[in-house]
ChimeraX commands (.cxc) that place a marker at each C-alpha (Angstrom):
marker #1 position 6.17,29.93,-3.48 radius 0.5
marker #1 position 7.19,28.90,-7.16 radius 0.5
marker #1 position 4.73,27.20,-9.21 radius 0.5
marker #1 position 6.40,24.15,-9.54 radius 0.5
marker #1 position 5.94,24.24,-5.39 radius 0.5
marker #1 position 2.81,24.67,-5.77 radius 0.5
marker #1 position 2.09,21.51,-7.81 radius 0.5
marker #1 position 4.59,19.84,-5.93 radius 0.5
marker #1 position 1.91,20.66,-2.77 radius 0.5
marker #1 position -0.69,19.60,-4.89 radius 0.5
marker #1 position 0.39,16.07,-5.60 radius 0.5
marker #1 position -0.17,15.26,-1.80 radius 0.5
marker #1 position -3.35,13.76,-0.91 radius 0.5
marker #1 position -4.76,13.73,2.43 radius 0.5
marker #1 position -5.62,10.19,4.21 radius 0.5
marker #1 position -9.50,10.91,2.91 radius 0.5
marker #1 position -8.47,11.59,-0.48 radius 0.5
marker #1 position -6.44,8.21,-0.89 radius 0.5
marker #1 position -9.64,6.21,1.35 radius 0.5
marker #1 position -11.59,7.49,-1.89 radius 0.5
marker #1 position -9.40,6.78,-4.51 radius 0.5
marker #1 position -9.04,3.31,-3.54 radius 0.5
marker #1 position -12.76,2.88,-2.54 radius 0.5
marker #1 position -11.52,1.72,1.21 radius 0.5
marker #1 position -12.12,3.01,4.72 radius 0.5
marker #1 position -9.93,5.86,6.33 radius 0.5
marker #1 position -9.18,3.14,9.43 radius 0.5
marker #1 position -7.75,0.90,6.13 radius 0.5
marker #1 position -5.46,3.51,4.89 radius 0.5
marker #1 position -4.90,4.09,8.15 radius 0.5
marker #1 position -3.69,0.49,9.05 radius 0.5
marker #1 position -1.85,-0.02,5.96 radius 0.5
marker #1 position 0.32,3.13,6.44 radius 0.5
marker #1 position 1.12,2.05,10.34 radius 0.5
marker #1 position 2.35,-1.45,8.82 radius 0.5
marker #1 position 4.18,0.76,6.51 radius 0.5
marker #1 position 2.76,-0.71,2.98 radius 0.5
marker #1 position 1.33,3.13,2.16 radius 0.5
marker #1 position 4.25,5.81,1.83 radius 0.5
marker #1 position 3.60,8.44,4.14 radius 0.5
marker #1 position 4.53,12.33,4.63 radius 0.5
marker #1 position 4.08,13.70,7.88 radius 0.5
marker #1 position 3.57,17.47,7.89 radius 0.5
marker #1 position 5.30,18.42,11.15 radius 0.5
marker #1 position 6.30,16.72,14.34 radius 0.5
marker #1 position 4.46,14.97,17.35 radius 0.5
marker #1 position 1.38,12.51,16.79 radius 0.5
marker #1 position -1.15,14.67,15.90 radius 0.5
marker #1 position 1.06,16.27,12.62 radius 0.5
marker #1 position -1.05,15.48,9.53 radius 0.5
marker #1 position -0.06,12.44,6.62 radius 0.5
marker #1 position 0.08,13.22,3.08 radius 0.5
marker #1 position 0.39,10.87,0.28 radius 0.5
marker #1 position 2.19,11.61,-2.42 radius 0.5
marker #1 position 0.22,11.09,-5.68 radius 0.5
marker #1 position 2.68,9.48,-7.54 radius 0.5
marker #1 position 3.98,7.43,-4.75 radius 0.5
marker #1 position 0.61,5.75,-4.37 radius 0.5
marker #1 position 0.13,5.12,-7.94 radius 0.5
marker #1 position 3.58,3.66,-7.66 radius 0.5
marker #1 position 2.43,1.05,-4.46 radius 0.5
marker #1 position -0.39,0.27,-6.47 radius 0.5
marker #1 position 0.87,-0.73,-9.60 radius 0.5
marker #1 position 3.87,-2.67,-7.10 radius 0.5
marker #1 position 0.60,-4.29,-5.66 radius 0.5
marker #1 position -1.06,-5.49,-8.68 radius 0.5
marker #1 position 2.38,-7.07,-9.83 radius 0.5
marker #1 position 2.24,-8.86,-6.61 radius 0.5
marker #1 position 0.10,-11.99,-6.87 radius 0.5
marker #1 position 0.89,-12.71,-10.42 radius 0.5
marker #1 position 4.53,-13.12,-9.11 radius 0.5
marker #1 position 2.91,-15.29,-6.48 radius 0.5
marker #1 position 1.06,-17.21,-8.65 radius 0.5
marker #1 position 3.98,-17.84,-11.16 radius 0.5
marker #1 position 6.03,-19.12,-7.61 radius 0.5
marker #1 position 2.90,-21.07,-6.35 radius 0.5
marker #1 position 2.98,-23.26,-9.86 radius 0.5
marker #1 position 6.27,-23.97,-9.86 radius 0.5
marker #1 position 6.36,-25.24,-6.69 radius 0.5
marker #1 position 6.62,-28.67,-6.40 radius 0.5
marker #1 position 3.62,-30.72,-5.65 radius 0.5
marker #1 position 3.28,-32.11,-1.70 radius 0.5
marker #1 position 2.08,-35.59,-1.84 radius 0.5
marker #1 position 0.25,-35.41,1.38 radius 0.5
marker #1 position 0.69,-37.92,3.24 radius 0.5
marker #1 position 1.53,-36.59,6.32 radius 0.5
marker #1 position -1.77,-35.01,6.40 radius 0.5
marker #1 position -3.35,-38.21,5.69 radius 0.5
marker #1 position -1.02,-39.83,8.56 radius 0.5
marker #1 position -1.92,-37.75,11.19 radius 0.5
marker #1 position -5.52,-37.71,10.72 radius 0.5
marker link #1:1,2 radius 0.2
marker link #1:2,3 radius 0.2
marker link #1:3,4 radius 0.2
marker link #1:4,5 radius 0.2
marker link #1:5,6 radius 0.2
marker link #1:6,7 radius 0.2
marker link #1:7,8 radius 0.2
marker link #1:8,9 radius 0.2
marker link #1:9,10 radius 0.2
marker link #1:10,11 radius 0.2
marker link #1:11,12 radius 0.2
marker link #1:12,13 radius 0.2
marker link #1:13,14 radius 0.2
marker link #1:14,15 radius 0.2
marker link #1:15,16 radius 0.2
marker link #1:16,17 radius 0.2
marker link #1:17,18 radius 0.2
marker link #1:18,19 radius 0.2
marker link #1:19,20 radius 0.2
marker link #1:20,21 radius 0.2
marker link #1:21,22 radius 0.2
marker link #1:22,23 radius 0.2
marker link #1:23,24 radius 0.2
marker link #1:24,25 radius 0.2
marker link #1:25,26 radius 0.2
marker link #1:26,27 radius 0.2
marker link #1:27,28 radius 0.2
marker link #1:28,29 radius 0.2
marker link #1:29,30 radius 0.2
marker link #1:30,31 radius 0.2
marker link #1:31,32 radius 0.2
marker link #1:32,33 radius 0.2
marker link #1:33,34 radius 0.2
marker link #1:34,35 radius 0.2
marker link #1:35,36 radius 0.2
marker link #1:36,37 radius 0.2
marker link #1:37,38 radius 0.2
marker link #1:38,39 radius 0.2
marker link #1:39,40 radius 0.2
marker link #1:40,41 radius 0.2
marker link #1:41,42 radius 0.2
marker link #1:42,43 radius 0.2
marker link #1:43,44 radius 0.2
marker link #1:44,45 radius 0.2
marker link #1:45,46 radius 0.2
marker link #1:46,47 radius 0.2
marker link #1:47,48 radius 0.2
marker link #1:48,49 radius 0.2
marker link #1:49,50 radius 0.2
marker link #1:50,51 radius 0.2
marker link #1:51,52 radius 0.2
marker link #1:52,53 radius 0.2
marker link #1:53,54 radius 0.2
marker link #1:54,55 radius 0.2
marker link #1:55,56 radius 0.2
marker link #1:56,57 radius 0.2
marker link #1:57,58 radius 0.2
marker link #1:58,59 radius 0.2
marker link #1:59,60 radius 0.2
marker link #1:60,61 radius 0.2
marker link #1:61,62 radius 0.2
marker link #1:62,63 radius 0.2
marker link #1:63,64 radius 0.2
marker link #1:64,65 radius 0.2
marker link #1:65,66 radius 0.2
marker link #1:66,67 radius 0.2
marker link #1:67,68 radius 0.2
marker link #1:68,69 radius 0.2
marker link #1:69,70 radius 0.2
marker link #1:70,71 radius 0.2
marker link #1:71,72 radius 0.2
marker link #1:72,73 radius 0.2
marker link #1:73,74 radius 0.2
marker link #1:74,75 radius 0.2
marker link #1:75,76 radius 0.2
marker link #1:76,77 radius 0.2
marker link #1:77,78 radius 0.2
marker link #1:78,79 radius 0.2
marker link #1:79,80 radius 0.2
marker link #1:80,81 radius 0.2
marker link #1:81,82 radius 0.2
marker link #1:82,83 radius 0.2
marker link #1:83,84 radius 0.2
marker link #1:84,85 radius 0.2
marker link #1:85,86 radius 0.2
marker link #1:86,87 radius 0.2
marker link #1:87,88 radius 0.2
marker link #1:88,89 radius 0.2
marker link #1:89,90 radius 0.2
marker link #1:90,91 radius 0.2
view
C-alpha cells in the first residue's frame, strides 16, 4: 500500500464517525444515506458490507446543504404574493 492509499483510506469515515461530526443519531445518518442525500461507499457486496463516507464528500453535502435554504428563501420572496381568498371562501 502507497502512502497516498493510505490517506486515501483514511479520508473514509465510518457511519459513527459522521453521526458525531454532525452531532446526529447513527439511525439519522442512516436514513439520510437510504434516501440517498449522504454519499455512500460500500466496502464489499451483500447487505451486511460496511458504508464509508468519504471526508471530503461530506464536507461537500454539507456546504451543498447550507446553500440550500438561502436559495429557498431568495425563491420564497420572489414569489408572488397569494391573495387568499380561496382560503377565506372555503372556510
Amino acid at each position: 500500500m502507497t502512502i497516498a492509499e493510505t490517506h486515501e483510506i483514511s479520508g473514509l469515515l465510518t457511519v459513527g464517525e459522521v453521526a458525531a461530526r454532525l452531532r446526529v443519531s447513527r439511525p439519522t445518518v442512516y436514513r439520510r444515506i437510504a434516501a440517498g442525500e449522504i454519499p455512500v461507499l460500500r466496502l464489499g457486496s451483500g447487505p451486511r458490507a460496511p458504508l464509508r463516507v468519504d471526508g471530503a464528500e461530506l464536507e461537500t453535502w454539507l456546504c451543498d446543504l447550507a446553500r440550500a435554504p438561502q436559495a429557498a428563501e431568495s425563491v420564497a420572496v420572489e414569489a408572488p404574493a397569494h391573495g387568499g381568498g380561496d382560503f377565506e371562501a372555503a372556510a
